[in-house]
PyMOL Python script that loads the backbone (N, CA, C, O; Angstrom):
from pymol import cmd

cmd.read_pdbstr("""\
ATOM      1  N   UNK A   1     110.699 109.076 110.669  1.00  0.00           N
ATOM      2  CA  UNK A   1     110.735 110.381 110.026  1.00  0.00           C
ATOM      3  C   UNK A   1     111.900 110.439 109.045  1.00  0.00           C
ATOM      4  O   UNK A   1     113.018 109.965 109.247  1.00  0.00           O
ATOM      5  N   UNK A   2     111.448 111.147 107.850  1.00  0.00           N
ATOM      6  CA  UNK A   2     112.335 110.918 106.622  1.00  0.00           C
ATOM      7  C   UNK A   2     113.670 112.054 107.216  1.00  0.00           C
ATOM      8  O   UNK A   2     113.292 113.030 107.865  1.00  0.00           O
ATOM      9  N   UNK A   3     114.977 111.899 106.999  1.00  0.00           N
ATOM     10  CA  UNK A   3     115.731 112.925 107.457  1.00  0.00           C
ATOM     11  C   UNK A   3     117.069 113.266 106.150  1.00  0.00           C
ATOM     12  O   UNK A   3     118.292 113.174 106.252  1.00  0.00           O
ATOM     13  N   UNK A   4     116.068 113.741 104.789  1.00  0.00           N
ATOM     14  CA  UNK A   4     116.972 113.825 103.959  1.00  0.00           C
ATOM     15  C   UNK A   4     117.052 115.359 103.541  1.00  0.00           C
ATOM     16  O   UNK A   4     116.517 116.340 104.056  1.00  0.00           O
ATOM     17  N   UNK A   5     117.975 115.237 102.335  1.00  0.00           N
ATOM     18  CA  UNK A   5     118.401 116.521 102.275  1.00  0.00           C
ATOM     19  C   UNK A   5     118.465 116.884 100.677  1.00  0.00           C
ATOM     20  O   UNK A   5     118.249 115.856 100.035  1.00  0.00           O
ATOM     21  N   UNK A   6     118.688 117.999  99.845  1.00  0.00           N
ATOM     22  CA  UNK A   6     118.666 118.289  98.587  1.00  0.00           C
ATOM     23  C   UNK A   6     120.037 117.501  98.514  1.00  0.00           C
ATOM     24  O   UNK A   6     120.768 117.473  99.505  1.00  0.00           O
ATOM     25  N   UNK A   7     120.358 116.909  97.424  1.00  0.00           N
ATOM     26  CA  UNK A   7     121.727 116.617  96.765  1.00  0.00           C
ATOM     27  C   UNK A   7     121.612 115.378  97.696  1.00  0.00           C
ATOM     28  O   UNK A   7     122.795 115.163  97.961  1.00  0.00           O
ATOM     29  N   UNK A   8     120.968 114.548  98.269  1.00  0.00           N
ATOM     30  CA  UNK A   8     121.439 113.382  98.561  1.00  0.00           C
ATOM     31  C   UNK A   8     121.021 112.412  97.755  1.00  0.00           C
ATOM     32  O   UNK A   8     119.827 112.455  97.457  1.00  0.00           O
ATOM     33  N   UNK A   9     121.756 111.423  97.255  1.00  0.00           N
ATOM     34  CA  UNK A   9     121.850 110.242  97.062  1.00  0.00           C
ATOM     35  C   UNK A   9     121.609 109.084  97.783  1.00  0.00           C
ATOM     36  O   UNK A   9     122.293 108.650  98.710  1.00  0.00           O
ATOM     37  N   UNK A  10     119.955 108.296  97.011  1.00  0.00           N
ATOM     38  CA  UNK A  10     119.381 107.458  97.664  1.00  0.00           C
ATOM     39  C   UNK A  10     119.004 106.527  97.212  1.00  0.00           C
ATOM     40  O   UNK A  10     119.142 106.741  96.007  1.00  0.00           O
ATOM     41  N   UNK A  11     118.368 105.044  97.384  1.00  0.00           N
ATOM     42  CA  UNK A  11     117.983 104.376  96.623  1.00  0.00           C
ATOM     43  C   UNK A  11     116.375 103.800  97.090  1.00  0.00           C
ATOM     44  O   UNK A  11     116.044 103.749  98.274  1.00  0.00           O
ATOM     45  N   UNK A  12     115.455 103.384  95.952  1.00  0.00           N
ATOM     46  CA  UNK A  12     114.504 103.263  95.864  1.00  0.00           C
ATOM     47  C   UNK A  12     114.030 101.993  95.287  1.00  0.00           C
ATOM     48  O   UNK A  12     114.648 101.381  94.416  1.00  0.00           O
ATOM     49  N   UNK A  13     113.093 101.680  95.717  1.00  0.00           N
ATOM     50  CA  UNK A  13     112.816 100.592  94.574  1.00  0.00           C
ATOM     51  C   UNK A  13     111.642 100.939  93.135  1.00  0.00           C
ATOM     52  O   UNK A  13     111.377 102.105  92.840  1.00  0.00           O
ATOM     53  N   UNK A  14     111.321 100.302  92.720  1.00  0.00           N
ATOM     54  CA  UNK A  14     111.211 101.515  91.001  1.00  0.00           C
ATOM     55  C   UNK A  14     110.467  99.672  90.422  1.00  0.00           C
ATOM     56  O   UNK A  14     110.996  98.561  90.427  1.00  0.00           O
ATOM     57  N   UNK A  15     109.070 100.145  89.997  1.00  0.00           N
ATOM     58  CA  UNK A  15     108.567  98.977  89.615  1.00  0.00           C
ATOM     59  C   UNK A  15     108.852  99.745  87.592  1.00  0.00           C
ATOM     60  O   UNK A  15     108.769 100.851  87.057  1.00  0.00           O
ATOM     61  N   UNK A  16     109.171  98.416  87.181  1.00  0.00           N
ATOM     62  CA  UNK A  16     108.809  99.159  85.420  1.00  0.00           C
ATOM     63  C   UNK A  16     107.092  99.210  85.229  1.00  0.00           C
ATOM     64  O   UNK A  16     106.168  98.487  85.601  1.00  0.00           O
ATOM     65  N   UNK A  17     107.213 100.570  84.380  1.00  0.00           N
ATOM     66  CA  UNK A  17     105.374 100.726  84.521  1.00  0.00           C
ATOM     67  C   UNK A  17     105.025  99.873  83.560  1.00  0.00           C
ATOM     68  O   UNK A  17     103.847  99.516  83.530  1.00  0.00           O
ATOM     69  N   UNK A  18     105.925  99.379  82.607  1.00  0.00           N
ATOM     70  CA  UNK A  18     105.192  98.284  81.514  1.00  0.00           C
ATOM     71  C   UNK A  18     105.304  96.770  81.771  1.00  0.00           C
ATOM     72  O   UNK A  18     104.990  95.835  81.035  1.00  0.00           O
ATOM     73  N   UNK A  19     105.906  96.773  83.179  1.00  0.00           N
ATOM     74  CA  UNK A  19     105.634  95.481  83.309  1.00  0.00           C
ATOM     75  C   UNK A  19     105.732  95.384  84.888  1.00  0.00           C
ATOM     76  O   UNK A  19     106.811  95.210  85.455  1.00  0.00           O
ATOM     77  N   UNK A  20     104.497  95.512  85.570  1.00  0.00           N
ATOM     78  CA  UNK A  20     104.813  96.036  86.892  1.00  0.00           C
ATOM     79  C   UNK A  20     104.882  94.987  87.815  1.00  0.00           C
ATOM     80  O   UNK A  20     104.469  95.193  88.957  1.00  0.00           O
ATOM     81  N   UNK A  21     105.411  93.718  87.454  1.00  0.00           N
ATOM     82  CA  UNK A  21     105.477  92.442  88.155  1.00  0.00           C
ATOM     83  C   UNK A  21     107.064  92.418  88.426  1.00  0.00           C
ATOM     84  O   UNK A  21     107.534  91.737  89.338  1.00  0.00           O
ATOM     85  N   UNK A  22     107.879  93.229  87.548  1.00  0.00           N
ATOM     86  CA  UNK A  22     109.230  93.733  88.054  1.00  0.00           C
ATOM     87  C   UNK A  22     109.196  95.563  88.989  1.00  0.00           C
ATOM     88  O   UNK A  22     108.589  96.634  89.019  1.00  0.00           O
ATOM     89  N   UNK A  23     110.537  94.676  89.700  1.00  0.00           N
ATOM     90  CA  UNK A  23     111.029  95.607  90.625  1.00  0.00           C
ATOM     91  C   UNK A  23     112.168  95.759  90.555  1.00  0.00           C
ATOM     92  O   UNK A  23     112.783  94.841  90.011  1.00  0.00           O
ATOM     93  N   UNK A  24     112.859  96.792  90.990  1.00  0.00           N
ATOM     94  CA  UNK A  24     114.483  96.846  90.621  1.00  0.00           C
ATOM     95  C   UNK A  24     114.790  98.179  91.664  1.00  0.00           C
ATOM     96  O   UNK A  24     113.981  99.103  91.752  1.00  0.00           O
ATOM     97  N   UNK A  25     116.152  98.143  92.486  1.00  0.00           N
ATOM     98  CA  UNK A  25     116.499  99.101  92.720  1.00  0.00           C
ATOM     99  C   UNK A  25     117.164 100.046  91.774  1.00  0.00           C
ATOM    100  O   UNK A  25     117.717  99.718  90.724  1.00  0.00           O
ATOM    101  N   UNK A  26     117.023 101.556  92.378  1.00  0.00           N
ATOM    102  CA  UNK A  26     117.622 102.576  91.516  1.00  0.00           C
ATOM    103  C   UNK A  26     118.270 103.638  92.448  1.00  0.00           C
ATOM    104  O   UNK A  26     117.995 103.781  93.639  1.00  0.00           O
ATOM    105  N   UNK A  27     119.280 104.450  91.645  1.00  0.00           N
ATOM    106  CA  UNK A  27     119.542 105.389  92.480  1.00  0.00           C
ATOM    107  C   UNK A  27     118.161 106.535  92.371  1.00  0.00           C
ATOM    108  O   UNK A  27     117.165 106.467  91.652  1.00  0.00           O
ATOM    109  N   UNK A  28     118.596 107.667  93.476  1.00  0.00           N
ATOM    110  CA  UNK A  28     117.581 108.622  93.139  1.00  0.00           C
ATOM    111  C   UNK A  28     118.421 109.785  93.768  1.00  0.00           C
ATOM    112  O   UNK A  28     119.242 109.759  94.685  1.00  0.00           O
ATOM    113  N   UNK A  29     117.854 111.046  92.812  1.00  0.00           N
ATOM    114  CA  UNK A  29     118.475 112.520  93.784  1.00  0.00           C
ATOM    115  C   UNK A  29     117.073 112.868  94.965  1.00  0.00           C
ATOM    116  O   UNK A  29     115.886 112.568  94.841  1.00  0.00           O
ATOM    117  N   UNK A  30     117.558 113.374  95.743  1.00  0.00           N
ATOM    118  CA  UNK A  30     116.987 114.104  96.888  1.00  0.00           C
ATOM    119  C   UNK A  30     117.246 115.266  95.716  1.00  0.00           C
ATOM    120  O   UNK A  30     118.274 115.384  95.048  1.00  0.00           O
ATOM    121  N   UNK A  31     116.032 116.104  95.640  1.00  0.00           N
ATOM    122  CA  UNK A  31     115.992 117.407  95.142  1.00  0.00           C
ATOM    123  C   UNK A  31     114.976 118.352  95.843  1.00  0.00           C
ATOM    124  O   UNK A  31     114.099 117.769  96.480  1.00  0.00           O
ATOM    125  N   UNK A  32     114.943 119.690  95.837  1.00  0.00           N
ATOM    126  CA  UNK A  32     113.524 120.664  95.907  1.00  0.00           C
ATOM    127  C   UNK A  32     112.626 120.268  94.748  1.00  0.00           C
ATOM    128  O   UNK A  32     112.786 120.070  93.544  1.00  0.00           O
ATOM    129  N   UNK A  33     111.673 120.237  95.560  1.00  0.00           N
ATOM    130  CA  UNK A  33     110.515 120.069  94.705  1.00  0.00           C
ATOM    131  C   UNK A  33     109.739 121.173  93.692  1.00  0.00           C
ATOM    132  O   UNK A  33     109.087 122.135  94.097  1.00  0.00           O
ATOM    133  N   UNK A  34     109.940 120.849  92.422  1.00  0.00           N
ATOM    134  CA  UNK A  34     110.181 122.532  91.795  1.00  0.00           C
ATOM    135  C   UNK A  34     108.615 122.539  91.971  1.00  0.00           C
ATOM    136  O   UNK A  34     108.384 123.648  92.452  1.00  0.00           O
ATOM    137  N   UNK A  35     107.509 121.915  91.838  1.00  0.00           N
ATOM    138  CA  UNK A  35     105.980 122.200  91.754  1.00  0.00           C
ATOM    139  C   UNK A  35     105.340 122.561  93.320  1.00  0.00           C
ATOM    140  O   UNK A  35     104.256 123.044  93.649  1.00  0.00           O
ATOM    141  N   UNK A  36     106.322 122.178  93.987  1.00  0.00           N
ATOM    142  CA  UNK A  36     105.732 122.614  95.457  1.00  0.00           C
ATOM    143  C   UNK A  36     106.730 123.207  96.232  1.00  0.00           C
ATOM    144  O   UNK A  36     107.090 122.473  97.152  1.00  0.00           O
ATOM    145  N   UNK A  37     107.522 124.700  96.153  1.00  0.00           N
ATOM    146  CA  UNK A  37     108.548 124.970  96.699  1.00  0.00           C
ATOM    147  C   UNK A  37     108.175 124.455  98.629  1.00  0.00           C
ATOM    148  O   UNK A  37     107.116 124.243  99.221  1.00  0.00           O
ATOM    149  N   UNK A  38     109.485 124.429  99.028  1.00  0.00           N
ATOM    150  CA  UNK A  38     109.528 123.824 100.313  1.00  0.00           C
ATOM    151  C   UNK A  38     109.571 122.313 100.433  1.00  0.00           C
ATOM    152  O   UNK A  38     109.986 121.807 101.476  1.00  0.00           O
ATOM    153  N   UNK A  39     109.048 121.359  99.133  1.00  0.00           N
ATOM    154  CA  UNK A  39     108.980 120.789  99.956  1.00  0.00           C
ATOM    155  C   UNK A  39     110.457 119.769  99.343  1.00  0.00           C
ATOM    156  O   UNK A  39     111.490 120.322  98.966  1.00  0.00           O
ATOM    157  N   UNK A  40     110.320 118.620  99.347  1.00  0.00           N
ATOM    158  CA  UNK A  40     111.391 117.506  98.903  1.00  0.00           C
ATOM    159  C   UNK A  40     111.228 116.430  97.801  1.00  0.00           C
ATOM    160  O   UNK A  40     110.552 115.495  98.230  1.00  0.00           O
ATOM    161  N   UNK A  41     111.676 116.240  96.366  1.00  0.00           N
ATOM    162  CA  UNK A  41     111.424 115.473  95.767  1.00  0.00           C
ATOM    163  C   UNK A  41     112.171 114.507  95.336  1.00  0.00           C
ATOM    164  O   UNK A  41     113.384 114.709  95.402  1.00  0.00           O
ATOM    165  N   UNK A  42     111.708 113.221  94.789  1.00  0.00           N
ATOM    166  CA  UNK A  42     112.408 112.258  94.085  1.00  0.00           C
ATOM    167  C   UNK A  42     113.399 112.596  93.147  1.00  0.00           C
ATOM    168  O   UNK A  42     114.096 113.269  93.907  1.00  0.00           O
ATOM    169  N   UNK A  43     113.982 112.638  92.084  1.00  0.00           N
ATOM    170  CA  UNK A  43     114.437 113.208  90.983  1.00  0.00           C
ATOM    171  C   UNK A  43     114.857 111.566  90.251  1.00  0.00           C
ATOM    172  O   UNK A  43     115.854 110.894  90.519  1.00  0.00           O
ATOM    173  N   UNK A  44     113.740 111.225  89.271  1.00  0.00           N
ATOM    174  CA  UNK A  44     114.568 109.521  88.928  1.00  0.00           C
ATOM    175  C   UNK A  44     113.776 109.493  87.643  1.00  0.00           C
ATOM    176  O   UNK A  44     112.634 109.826  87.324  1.00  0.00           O
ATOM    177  N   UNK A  45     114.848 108.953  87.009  1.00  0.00           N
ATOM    178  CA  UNK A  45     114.449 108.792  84.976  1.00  0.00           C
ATOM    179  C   UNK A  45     113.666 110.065  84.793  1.00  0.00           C
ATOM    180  O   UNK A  45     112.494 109.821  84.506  1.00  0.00           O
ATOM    181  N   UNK A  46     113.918 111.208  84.860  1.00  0.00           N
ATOM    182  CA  UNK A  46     114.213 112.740  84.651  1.00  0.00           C
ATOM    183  C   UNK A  46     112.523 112.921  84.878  1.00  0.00           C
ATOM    184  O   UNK A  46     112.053 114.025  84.603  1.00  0.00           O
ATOM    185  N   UNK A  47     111.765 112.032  85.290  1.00  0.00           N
ATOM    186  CA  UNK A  47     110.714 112.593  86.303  1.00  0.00           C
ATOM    187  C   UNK A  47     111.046 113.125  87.533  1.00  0.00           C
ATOM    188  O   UNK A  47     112.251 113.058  87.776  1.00  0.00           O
ATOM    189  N   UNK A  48     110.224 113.733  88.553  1.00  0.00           N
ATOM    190  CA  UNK A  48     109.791 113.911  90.045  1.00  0.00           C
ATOM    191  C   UNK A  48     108.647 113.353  90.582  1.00  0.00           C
ATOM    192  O   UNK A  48     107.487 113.205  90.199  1.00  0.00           O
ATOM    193  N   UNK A  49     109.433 113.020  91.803  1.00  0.00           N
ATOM    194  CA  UNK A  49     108.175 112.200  92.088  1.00  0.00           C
ATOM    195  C   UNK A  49     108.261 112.725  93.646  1.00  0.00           C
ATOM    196  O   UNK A  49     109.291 113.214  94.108  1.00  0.00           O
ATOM    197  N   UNK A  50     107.210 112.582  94.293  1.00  0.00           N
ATOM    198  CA  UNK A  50     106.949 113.481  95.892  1.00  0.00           C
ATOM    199  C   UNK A  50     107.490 112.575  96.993  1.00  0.00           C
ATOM    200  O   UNK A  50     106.868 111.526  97.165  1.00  0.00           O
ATOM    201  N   UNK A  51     108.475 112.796  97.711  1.00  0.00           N
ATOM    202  CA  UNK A  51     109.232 111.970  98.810  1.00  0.00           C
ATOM    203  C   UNK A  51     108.275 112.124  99.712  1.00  0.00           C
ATOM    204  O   UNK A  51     107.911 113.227 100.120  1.00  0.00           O
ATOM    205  N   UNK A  52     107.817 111.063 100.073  1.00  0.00           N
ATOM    206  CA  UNK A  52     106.559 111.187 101.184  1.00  0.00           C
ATOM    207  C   UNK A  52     106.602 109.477 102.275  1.00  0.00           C
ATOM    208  O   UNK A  52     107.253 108.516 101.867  1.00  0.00           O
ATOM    209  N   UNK A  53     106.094 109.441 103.127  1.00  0.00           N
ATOM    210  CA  UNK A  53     106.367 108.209 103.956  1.00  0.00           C
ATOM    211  C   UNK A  53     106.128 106.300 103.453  1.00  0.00           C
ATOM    212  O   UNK A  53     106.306 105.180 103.930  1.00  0.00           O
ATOM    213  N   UNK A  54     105.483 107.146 101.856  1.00  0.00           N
ATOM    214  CA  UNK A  54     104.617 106.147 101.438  1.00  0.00           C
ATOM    215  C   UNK A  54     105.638 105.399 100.404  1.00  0.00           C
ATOM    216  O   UNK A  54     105.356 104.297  99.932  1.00  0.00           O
ATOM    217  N   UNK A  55     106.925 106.134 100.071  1.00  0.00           N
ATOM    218  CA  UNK A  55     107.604 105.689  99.467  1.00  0.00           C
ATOM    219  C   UNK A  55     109.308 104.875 100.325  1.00  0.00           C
ATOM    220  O   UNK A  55     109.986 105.337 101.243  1.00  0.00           O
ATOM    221  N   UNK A  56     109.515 103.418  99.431  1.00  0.00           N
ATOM    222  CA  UNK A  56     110.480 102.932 100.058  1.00  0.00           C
ATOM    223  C   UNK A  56     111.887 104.124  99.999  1.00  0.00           C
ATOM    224  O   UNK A  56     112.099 104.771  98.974  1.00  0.00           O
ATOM    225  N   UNK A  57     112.602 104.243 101.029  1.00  0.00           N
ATOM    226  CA  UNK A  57     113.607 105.261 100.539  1.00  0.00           C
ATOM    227  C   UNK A  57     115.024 104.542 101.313  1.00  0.00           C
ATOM    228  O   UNK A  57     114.959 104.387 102.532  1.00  0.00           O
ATOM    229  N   UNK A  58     115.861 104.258 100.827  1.00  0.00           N
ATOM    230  CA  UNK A  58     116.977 103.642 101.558  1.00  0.00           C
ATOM    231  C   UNK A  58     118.341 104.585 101.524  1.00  0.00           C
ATOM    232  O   UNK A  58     118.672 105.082 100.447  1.00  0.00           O
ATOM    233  N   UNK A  59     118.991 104.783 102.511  1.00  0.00           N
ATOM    234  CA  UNK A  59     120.626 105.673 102.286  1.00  0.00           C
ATOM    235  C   UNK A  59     121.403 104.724 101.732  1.00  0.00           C
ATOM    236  O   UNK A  59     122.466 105.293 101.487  1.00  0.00           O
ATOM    237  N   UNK A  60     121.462 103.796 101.454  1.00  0.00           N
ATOM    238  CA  UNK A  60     122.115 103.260 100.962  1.00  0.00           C
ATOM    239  C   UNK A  60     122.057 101.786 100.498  1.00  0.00           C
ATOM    240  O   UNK A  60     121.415 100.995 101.188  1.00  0.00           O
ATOM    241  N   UNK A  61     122.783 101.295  99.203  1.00  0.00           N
ATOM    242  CA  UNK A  61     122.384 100.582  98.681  1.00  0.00           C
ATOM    243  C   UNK A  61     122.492  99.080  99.347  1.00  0.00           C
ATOM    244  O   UNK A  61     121.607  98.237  99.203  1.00  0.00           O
ATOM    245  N   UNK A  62     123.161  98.961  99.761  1.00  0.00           N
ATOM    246  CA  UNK A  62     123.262  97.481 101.124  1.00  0.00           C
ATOM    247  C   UNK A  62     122.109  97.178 101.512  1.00  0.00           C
ATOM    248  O   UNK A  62     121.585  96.079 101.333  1.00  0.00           O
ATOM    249  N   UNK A  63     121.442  98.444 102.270  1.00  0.00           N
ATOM    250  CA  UNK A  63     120.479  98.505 102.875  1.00  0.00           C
ATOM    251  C   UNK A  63     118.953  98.040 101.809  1.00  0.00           C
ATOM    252  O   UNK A  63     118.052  97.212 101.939  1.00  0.00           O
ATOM    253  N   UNK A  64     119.313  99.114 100.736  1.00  0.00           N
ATOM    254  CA  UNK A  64     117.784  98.562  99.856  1.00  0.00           C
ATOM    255  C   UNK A  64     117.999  96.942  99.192  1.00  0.00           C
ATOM    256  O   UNK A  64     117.043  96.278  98.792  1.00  0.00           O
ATOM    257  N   UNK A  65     119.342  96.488  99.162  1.00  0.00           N
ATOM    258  CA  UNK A  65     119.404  95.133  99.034  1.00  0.00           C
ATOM    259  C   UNK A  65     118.283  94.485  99.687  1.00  0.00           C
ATOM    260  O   UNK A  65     117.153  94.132  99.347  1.00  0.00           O
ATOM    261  N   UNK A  66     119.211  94.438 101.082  1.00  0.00           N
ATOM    262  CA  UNK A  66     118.877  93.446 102.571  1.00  0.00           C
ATOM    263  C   UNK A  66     116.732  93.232 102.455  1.00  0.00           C
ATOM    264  O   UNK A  66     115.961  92.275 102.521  1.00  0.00           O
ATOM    265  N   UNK A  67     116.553  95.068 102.221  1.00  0.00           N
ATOM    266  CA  UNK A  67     115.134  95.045 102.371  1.00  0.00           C
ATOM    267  C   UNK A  67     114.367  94.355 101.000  1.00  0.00           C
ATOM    268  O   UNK A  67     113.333  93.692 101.079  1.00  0.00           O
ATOM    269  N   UNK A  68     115.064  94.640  99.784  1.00  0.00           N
ATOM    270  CA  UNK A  68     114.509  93.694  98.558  1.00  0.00           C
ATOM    271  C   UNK A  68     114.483  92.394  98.890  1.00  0.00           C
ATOM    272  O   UNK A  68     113.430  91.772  98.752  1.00  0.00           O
ATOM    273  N   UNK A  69     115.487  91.850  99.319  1.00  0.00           N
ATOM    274  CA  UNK A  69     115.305  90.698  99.350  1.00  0.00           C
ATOM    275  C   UNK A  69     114.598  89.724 100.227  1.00  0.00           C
ATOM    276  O   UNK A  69     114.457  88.506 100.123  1.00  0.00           O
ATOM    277  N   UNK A  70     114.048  90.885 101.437  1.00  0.00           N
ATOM    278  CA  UNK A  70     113.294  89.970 102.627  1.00  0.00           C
ATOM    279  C   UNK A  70     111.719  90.276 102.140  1.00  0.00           C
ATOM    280  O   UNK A  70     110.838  89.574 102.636  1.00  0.00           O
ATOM    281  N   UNK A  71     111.393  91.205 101.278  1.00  0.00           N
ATOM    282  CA  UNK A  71     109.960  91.923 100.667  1.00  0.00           C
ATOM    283  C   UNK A  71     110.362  90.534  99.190  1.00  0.00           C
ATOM    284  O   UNK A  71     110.144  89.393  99.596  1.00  0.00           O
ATOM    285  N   UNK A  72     110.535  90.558  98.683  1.00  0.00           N
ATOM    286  CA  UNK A  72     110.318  89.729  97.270  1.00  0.00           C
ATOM    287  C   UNK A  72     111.052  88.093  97.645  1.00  0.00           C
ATOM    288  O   UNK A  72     110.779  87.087  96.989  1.00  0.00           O
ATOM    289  N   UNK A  73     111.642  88.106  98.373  1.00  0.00           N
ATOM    290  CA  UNK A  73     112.186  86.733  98.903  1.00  0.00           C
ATOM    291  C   UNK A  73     112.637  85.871  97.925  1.00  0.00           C
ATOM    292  O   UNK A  73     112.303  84.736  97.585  1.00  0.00           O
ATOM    293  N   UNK A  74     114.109  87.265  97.257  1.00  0.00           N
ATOM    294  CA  UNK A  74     115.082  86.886  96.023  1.00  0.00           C
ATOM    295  C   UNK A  74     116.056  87.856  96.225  1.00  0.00           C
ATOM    296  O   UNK A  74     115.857  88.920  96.813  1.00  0.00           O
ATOM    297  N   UNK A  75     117.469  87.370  95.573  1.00  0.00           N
ATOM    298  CA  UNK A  75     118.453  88.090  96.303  1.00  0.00           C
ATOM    299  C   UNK A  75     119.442  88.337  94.715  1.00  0.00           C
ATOM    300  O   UNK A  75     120.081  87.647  93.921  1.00  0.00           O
ATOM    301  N   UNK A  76     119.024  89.904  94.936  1.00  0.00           N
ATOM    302  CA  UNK A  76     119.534  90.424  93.571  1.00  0.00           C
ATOM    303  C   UNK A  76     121.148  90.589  93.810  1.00  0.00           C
ATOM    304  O   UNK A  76     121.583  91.222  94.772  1.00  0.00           O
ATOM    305  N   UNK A  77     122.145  89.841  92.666  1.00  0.00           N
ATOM    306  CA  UNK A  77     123.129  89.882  92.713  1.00  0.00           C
ATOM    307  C   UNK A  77     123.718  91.391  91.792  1.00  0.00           C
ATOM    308  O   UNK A  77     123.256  91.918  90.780  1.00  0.00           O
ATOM    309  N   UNK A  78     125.051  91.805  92.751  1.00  0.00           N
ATOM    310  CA  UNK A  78     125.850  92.807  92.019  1.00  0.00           C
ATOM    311  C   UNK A  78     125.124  93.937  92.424  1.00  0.00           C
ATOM    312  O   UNK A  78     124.016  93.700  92.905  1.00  0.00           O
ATOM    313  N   UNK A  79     125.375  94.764  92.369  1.00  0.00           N
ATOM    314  CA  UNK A  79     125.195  96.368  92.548  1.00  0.00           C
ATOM    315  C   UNK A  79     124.493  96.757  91.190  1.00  0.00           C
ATOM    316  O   UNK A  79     123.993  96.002  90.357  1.00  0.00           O
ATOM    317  N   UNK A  80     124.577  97.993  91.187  1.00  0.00           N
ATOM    318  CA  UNK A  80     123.478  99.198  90.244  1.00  0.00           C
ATOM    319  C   UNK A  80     124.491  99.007  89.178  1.00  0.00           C
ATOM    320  O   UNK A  80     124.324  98.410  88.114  1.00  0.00           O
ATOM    321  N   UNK A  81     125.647  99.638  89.639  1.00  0.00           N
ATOM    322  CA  UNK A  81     126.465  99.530  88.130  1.00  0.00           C
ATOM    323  C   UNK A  81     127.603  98.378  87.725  1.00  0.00           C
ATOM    324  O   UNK A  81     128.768  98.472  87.339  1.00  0.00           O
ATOM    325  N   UNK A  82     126.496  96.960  88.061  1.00  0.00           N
ATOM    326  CA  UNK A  82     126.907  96.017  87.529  1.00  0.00           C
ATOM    327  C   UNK A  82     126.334  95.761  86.050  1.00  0.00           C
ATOM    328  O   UNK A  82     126.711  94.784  85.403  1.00  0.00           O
TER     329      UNK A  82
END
""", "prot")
cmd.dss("prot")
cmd.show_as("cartoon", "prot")
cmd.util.cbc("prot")
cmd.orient("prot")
């Protein structure tokens, strides 16, 4: 069960739509979902997108490492704001 909150800071993984054979982590806001009050949204590259079970969601970036790299079985060096 997802246990996030508005204003949190999370990371995701984020395929580019023009070339969807890449993957990359990103940060993301935890926001209200302005099209569906109540519920919880993505907030990433000034879209929304619906936080739902179906999406990878990590607290932190260590963590969406560890999991990139055992799902793509490659080990992205440096952090986000490398």
């Amino acid at each position: 069960m997802m246990n996030y909150n508005a204003g949190d800071i999370v990371y995701v993984f984020y395929r580019n739509p023009h070339t969807q054979d890449v993957a990359n982590i990103q940060a993301a806001a935890v926001v209200n979902n302005p099209e569906r009050p109540g519920e919880l949204a993505l907030f990433l590259y000034e879209n929304y997108y619906p936080l739902t079970e179906e999406v990878a969601v990590f607290s932190n970036e260590a963590e969406a490492y560890e999991t990139y790299g055992n799902y793509f079985d490659d080990t992205l060096q440096g952090g986000i704001d490398d």
